[in-house]
N, C-alpha and C positions, 0 to 999 in steps of 0.2 A: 280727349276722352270726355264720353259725355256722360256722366252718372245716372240722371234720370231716363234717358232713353237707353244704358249697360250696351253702349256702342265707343268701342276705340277706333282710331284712327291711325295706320300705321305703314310707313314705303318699307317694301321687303325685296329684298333679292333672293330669291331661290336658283339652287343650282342642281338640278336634276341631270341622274346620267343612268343610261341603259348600253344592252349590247346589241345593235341590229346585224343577223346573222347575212343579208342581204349588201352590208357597206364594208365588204372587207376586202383588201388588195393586198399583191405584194409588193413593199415600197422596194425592190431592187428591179422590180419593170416599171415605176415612175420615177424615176431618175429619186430613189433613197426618200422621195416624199413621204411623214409619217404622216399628217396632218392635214386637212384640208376645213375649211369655214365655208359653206353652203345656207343659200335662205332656209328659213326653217319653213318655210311654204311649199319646199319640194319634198321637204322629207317628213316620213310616220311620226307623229312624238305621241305619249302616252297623256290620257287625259288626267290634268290633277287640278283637283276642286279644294280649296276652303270652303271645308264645311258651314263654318258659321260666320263666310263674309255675307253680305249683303249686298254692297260694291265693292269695284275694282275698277280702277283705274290706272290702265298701262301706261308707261311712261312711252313709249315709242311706238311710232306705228309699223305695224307690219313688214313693211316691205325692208325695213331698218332691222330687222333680227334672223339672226344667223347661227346655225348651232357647228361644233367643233366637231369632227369625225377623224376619229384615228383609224390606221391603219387594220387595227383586229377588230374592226367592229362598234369600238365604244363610240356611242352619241353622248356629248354634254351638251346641255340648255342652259341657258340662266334665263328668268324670268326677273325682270321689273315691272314694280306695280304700287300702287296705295291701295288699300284694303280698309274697307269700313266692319269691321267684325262685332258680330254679337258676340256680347257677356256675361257672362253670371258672375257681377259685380262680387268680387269675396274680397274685403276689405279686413285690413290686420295692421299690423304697420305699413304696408304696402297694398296699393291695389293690385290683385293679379285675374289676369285674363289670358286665357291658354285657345288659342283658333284651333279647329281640326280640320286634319287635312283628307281629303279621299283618293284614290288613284283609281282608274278605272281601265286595266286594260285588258288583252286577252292572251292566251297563251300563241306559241308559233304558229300551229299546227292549226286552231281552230281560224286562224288568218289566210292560211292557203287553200286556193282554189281546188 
């Protein structure tokens, strides 16, 4: 934490999960498979910003991340990273610093051709 430049330093694990109506099967025509782990290079993921990082700093590269797809649909991600966030330093017995988050995506419909 830096107090004069109100910048934390902080590794976060987020674990983001949506439903892609395009990754669903039925696991009794893959032999009961519910699950399957796919790069996340192949597949749509929703874009999500820290608002008030600055940096970020992933911990793996690319080609090392994979996201979890079950059977009905559901995508889960985890994100690893270090994050340099601005703060509005509010000092009391503790210092607290709150990051904001953005998601930016779109509904189904405005995604098909």
């Amino acid at each position: 934490m830096d107090q004069a430049e109100e910048t934390a330093i902080f590794s976060a694990e987020f674990i983001l999960e949506w439903n892609d109506a395009f990754l669903k099967w039925d696991p009794v025509e893959f032999d009961g498979r519910k699950k399957i782990k796919i790069k996340e290079q192949l597949v749509w993921r929703p874009d999500v910003i820290v608002s008030t990082s600055i940096a970020k700093e992933t911990l793996l590269d690319a080609n090392q991340l994979y996201l979890e797809v079950f059977f009905d649909g559901t995508v889960r991600q985890s994100i690893y990273a270090v994050y340099t966030n601005l703060c509005d330093m509010k000092v009391s017995c503790a210092v607290i610093c709150e990051p904001e988050f953005l998601k930016k995506t779109f509904p189904l419909y405005s995604a098909l051709p």
